[in-house]
C-alpha positions in Angstrom: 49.7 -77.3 94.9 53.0 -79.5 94.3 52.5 -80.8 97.7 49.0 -82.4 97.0 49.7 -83.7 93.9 52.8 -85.5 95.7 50.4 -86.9 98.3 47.5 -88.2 95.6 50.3 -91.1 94.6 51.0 -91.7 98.2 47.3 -91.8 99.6 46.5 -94.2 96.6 49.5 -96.6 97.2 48.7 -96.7 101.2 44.9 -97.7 100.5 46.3 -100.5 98.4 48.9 -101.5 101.2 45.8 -101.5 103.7 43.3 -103.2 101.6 45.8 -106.0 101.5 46.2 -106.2 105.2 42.6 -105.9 105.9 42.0 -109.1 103.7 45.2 -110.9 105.1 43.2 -110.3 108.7 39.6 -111.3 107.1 41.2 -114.9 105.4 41.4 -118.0 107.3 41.9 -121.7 106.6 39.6 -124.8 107.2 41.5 -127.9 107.7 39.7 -131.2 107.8 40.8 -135.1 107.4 38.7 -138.1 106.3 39.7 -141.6 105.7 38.8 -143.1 102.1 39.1 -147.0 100.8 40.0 -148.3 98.3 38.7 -152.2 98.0 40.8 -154.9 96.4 39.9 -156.1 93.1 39.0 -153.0 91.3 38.5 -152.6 87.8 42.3 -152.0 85.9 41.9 -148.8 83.3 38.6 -147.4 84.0 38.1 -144.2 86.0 35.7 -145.6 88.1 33.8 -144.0 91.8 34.5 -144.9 95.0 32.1 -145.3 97.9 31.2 -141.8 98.6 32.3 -140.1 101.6 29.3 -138.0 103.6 31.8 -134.7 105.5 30.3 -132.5 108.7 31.5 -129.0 108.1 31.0 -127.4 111.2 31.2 -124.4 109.2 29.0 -121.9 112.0 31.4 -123.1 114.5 34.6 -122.3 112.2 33.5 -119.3 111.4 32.4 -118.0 114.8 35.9 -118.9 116.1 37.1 -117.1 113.7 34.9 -113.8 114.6 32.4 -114.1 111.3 29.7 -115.5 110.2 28.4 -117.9 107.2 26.3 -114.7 105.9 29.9 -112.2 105.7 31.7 -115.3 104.1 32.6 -114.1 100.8 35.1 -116.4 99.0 36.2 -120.1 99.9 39.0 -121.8 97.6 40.6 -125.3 97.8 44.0 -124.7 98.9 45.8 -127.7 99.2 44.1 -131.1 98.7 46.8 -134.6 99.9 46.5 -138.1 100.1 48.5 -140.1 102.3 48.4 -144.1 102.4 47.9 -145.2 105.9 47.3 -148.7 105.9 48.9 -151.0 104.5 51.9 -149.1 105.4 54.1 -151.2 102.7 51.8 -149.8 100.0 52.8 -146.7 97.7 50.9 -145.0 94.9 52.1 -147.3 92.3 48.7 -148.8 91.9 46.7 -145.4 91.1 46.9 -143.7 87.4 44.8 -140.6 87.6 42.7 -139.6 90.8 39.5 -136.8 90.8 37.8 -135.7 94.0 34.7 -134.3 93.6 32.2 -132.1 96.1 28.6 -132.0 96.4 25.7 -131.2 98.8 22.1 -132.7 98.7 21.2 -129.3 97.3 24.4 -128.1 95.1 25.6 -129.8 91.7 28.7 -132.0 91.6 31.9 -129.9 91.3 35.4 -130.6 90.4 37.5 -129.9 93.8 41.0 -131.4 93.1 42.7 -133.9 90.7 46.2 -135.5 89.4 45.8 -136.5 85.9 49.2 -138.5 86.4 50.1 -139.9 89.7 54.1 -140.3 90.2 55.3 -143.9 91.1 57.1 -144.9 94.3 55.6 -142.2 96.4 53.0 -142.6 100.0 51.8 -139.1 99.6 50.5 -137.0 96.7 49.7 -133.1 96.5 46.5 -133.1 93.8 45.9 -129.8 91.7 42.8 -127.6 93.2 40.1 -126.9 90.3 39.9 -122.9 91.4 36.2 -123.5 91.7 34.5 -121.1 94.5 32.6 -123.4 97.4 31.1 -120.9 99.3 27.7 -122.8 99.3 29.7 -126.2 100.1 31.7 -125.2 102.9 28.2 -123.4 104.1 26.5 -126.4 104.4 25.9 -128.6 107.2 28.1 -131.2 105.1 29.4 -132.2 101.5 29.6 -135.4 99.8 33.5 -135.6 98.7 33.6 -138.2 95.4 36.8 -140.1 94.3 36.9 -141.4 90.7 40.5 -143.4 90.1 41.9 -145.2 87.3 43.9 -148.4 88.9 46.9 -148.7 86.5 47.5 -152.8 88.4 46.1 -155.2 90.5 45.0 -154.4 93.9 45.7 -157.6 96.3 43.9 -156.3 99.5 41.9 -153.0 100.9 44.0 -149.7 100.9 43.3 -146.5 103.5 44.1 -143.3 102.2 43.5 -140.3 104.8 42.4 -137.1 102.5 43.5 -133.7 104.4 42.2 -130.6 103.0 42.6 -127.1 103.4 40.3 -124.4 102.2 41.1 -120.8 102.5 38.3 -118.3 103.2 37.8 -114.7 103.4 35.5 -113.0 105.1 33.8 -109.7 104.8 34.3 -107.3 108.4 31.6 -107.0 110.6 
């Protein structure tokens, strides 16, 4: 009897151990990269949109490479969210305030996906907070609509490219 009372505890704490390495081999990332402008002469202290910026998931691809399908997908999460000024390569951040990037598809509301309510000075790349906000039905799509609003804290003299790279983490169900 002492014996399977010892082994209860055990049992229990191996299921936990293998739950957690099932899921670490049903979770994989989605990386993607788009290019976004920001035009000279924008409005100072307003957050104001940009142009918005039409993204091709690929998603049934993705996820058959990774063994699944869009149907066993069960939980996709921004994990990391940077911008990077590519061109002019002189320029830094100094211009931008605040920065929120929004998602969308034709048939899903306008969500929250990342933002930096304060945008450190003298830097080419920033890291922007994810919102936590589940996209299942985004990155399920055939694309999403990716919205930036910025507030310009000075003058911009001439066009600035920023490439966006994202990384969402997803988890899939087994087969």
């Amino acid at each position: 009897m002492k014996k399977i009372l010892f082994y209860i505890p055990l049992l229990f704490v191996l299921a936990a151990v293998g739950c957690k390495k099932i899921d670490k081999l049903l979770t994989f990332y989605i990386e993607d990269s788009q290019n976004i402008k920001v035009s000279g002469g924008f409005p100072l202290g307003q957050l104001v949109p940009l142009t918005p910026l039409t993204v091709p998931t690929r998603s049934d691809e993705k996820f058959s490479n990774e063994g699944t399908r869009a149907d066993l997908v069960k939980n996709v999460s921004l994990n990391r969210l940077t911008l990077t000024i590519t061109d002019p390569s002189s320029e830094n951040f100094d211009f931008l305030r605040r920065i929120e990037i929004y998602i969308s598809t034709d048939s899903n509301d306008q969500i929250l996906l990342a933002s930096l309510p304060q945008v450190p000075q003298g830097v080419k790349t920033i890291t922007l907070n994810p919102s936590n906000a589940v996209l299942d039905k985004y990155i399920k799509a055939k694309n999403y609509t990716l919205t930036t609003k910025a507030e310009i804290g000075k003058p911009i003299s001439s066009d600035i490219t920023l490439r966006c790279d994202t990384r969402f983490k997803v988890t899939a169900d087994p087969l």
